[in-house]
Each structure stands twice: as structure tokens, then as C-alpha cells.
C-alpha positions in Angstrom: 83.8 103.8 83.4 85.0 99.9 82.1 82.0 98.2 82.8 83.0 97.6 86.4 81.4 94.4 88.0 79.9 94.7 91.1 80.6 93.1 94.4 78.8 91.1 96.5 77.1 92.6 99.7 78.0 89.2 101.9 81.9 89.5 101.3 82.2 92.9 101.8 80.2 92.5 105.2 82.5 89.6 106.1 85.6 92.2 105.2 84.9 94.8 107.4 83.6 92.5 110.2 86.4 93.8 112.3 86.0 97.5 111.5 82.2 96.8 112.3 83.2 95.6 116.1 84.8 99.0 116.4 82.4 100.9 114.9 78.6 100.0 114.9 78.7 97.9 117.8 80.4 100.1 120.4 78.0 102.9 119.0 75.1 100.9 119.9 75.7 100.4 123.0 77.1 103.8 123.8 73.6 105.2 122.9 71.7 102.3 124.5 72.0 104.6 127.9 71.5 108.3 128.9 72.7 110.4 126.0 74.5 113.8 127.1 77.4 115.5 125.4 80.0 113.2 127.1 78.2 110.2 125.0 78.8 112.8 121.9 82.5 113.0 122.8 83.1 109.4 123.0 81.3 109.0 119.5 83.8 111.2 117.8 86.6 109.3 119.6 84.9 106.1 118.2 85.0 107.2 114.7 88.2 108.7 114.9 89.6 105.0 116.6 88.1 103.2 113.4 90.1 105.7 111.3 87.4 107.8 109.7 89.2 110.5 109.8 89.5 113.6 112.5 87.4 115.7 110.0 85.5 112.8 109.1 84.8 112.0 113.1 84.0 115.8 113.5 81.8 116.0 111.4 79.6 113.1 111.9 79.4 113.8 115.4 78.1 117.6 114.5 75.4 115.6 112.3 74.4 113.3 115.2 74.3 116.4 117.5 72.1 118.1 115.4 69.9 114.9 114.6 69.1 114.5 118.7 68.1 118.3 119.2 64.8 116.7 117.3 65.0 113.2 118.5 65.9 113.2 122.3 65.0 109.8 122.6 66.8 108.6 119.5 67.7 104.8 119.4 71.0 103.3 118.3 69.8 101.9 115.4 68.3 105.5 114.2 71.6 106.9 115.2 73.6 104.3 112.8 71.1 105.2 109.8 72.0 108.9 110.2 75.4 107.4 110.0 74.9 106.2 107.4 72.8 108.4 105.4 76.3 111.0 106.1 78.7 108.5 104.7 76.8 107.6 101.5 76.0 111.1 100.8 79.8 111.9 101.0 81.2 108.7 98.6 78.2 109.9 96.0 79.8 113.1 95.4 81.2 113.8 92.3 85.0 113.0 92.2 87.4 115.8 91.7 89.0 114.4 88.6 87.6 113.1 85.4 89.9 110.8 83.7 90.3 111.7 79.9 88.3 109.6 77.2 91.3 107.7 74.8 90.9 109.0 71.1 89.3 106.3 69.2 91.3 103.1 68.1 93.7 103.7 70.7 94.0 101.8 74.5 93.2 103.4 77.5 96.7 103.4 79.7 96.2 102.9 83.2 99.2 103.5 85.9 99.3 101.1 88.2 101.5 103.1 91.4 102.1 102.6 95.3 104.2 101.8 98.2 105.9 98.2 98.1 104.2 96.1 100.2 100.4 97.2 99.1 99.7 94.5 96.6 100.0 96.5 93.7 101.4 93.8 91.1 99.2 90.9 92.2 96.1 93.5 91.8 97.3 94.4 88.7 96.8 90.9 87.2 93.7 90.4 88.6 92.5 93.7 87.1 94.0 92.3 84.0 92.4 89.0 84.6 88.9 90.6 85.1 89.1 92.9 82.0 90.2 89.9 79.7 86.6 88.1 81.1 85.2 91.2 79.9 86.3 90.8 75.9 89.2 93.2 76.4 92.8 92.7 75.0 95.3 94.1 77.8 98.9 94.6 77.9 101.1 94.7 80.7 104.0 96.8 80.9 106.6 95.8 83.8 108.2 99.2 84.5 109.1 98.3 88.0 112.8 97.7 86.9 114.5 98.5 90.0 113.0 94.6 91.4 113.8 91.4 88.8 111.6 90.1 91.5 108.7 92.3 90.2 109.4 91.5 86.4 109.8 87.8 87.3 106.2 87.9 89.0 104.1 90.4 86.7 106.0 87.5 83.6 104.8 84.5 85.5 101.0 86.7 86.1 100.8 87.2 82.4 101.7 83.8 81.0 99.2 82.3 84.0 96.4 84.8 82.4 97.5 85.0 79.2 98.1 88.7 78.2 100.6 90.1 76.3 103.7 91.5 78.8 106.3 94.0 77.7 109.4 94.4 79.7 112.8 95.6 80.1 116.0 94.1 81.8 116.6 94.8 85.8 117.9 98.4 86.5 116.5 99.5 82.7 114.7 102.4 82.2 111.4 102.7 83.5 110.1 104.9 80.8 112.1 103.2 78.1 110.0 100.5 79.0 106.7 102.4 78.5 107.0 103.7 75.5 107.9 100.5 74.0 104.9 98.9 75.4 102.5 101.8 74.2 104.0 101.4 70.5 103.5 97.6 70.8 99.5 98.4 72.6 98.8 100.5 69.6 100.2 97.6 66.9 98.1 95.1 68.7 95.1 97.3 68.6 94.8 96.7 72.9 92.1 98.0 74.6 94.0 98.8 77.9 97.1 98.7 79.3 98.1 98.5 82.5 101.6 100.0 84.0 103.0 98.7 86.7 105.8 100.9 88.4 108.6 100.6 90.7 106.9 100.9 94.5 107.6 103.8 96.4 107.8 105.4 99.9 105.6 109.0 99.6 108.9 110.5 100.8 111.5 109.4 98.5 111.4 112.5 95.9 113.4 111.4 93.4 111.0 108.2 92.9 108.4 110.4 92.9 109.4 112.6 90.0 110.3 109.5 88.3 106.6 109.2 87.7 106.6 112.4 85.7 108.9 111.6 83.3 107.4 108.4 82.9 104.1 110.5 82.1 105.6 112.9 80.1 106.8 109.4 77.5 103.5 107.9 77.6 102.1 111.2 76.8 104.1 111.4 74.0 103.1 107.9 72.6 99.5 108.2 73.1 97.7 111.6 73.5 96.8 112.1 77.3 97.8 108.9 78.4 98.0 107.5 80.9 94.3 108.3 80.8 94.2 106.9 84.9 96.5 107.0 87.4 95.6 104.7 90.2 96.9 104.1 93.9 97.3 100.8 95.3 96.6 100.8 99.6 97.2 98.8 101.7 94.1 98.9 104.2 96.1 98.2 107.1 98.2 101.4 107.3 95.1 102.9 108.5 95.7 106.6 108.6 99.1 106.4 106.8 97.2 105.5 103.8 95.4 108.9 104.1 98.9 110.4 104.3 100.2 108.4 101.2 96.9 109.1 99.1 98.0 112.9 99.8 101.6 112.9 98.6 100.8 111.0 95.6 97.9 113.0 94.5 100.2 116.2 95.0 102.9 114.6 92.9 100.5 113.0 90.1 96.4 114.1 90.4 95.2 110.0 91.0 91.7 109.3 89.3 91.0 106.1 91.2 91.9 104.2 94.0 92.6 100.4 94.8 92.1 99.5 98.6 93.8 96.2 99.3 94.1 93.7 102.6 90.8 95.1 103.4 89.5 91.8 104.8 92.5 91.4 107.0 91.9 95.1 108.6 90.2 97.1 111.4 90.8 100.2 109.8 88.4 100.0 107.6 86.8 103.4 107.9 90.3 105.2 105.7 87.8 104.7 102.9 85.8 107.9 103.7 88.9 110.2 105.1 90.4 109.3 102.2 86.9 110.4 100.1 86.5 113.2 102.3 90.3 114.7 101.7 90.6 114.1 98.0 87.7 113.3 96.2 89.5 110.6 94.1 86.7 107.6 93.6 87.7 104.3 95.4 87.4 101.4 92.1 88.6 98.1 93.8 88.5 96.4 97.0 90.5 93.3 97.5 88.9 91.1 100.1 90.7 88.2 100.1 93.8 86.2 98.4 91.8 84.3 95.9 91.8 85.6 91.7 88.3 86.9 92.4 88.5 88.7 95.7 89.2 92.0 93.7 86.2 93.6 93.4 84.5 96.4 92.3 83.4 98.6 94.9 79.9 99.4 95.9 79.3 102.5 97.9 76.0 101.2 99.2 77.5 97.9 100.2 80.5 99.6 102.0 78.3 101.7 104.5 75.9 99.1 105.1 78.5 96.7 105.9 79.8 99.0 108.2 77.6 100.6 110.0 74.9 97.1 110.0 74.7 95.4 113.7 
């Protein structure tokens, strides 16, 4: 999509090593014994315990099932590759939603949104930071006005990386301040912008629809932007990143996800409930604190690194 880098296998293994204890070593040695339909019910509880997912859970157990009516004697390693061979098939589906192409000469606009507390600023500058490597000109635009603490930081993330910022005073109009960063993106001939917006619980509605009329400005600036809208999750929450994933996709349809904390997290698994449920592609993994521990995320890498012993 933007020349995405892509991440290394070794840090991603070290991420999920706690999802990995749950996961592909208690299914090793649950299968290292007899294997009856009780062994089948304590997989799907496994799964469902490393937060795949109740669909998810199901329906890798039904594939297991099916996978020992041919091989009785199936090891737990051969077990883990049909695992496996289920999740990658599921994160190489299409997406459901194809983010619009920006009409030449103009930047692609990328919303940046999520709960407060996911990481969503301090990803946004490293995305910024990464595309700058890249030869891009980027422009931040510090719509969350309800915090000066989240001006103040996106300010001192821009003059750190040196991209241009455009914001508005505390308590200012979000949109206000995205359409006068979109005018000054297209006089500075920027090749993306990133929006950063006021975090959000998934059941505050009147947040919520503030995202619309900040669409419907941006929009009106530059034709179909935003081009991206992108969720920022905190890994941790587990299964209440599934349910925020939801709301957000029903309020605005999200065309990429960024999974944060996931180094710090057992819950590792969300990735493919949240696949399963919605089909939005998963861009970025943050794996640690450090400026590069945002990476680009490898579908390949992921399962191994969960489902390896």
C-alpha cells in the first residue's frame, strides 16, 4: 500500500512469547496423550483462553476434528501446523475495504483514531517517523483538542522528527483544525498526512459522530479523504479490543489496524478474531517502546510465532 517495511521474525517471536505459553505449549502437551473428544473440548477452551475468539476457537477445533478422522495418531506438532495452516489462510483473505487511491498531486490523509490509553499519538509519530525514512513529506494535524496534553506531545513529536504540525488551541474545533491542515498539505505538496483525533471510549456517541463531521471537512478539502481510517489497540484489552474494533467500524468503515503493547501481552491471539469479525487488515505492530519497535506486520511471522514450540 506505502511501501510497508517488514518486520523481523525474532521480535515478533519474542512479542508473543507469552501468548505462545498459552497457546502452542499447552496444545502440545494436551495432544502428547490419548486424544478423545474431551482433549477436543479443552483445545477450544485453549484457544478461546488466548483470546482467539469464540468463533475463531470453534472453528479451529472443527478443523482439528476433521484433521484426526484421517490421522488418529496425529502428533502435536502436526496438530500445530494445521493450526496454522487455518490462521494464515484466514489473515490472507482479501480485506473487506479498499481504501481509495488520492487523485494525483494531492496527499493521502490518514486518520489516526482510538481509545485514550492505546498509544495512538506516540504511534502516530513513529508512523510519521518511518514514512519520512521513506522520502515522504508528512504533516501532522493535532485534532485531539479536547487534551493540551496531546497537542503539547504530538508538537514536541514533530519538532523531535521534523515534520510539519498543524494545530489549534485547547478546546478548538477538531475539524477547524483539519481543514486548515489539508489546505496547508496541499500548499506544501505533502505526500501524507496523518490525523490524530481526540481518544475515545466506543460508547460515548457524541465522540463518535464527531468523527463524521470531521470526515465530512476533510472530504470537502481533498476528494475522498481521509483515504484511511485506522484504529489504534491496545493488545492488552484482549477481547475488548474485538468489541472496540466493532463499534468503530460501525461508526466509520476502518481500512487498517494498529495493534499496540503487543510485547507486553498474553492476549495475543485478538489479532485473528479481530480478522475473522471484520476483515479490516492489521498494518502495524508495536513491539516495544523504542522509535523502531513499530512495525509492519507479517502474517507469516505472526502465526509462526505463535503457534512455533
Amino acid at each position: 500500500m506505502l511501501g510497508f517495511l517488514k518486520s523481523g521474525f525474532d521480535k515478533i517471536k519474542n512479542a508473543l512469547a507469552k501468548t505462545r505459553s498459552l497457546l502452542a505449549k499447552k496444545i502440545q502437551q494436551l495432544f502428547s496423550g490419548k486424544i478423545d473428544e474431551s482433549t477436543l473440548e479443552e483445545l477450544e477452551k485453549i484457544l478461546y483462553e488466548a483470546d482467539l475468539g469464540t468463533e475463531t476457537a470453534v472453528d479451529m477445533t472443527e478443523i482439528v476434528r476433521r484433521f484426526l478422522r484421517s490421522h488418529k495418531e496425529a502428533s502435536s506438532e502436526a496438530i500445530l501446523s494445521c493450526l496454522r495452516d487455518y490462521a494464515l489462510k484466514l489473515l490472507n483473505e482479501p480485506p473487506k475495504v479498499l481504501a481509495p487511491i488520492p487523485k494525483p498531486g494531492e496527499p493521502r490523509v490518514i486518520l489516526i483514531t482510538g481509545v485514550n490509553g492505546s498509544g495512538k499519538t506516540t504511534s502516530i509519530a513513529k508512523l510519521a517517523r518511518l514514512f519520512k525514512k521513506q522520502g515522504n513529506v508528512v504533516l501532522l494535524a493535532a485534532a485531539d483538542t479536547f487534551r493540551a496534553a496531546a497537542i503539547e506531545q504530538l508538537s514536541i513529536w514533530a519538532e523531535r522528527i521534523k515534520v510539519d504540525l498543524v494545530k489549534g488551541q485547547s478546546g478548538s474545533d477538531p475539524a477547524a483544525v483539519v481543514f486548515d491542515a489539508l489546505a496547508a498539505a496541499k500548499a506544501r505538496h505533502c505526500d501524507i498526512v496523518f490525523i490524530d483525533t481526540a481518544g475515545r471510549l466506543q460508547n460515548k456517541t457524541e465522540l463518535m459522530q464527531e468523527l463524521g463531521k470531521i470526515q465530512r471537512v476533510a472530504s470537502k478539502t481533498i476528494e475522498n479523504a481521509p483515504h484511511e481510517t485506522w484504529l489504534v489497540i491496545d493488545a492488552t484489552t484482549g477481547q475488548n479490543a474485538l468489541d472496540q474494533a466493532i463499534v468503530f467500524n460501525s461508526f466509520t468503515p476502518l481500512t487498517g489496524l494498529i495493534i499496540t503493547k503487543l510485547d507486553g501481552s498474553a492476549k495475543g491471539g485478538i489479532l485473528l478474531a479481530i480478522y475473522r469479525k471484520l476483515g479490516v487488515p492489521i498494518l502495524w505492530v508495536g513491539i516495544g517502546e523504542g522509535d523502531e519497535d513499530l512495525t509492519s506486520f507479517d502474517p507469516k511471522h505472526y502465526v509462526e510465532a505463535l503457534f512455533d514450540l
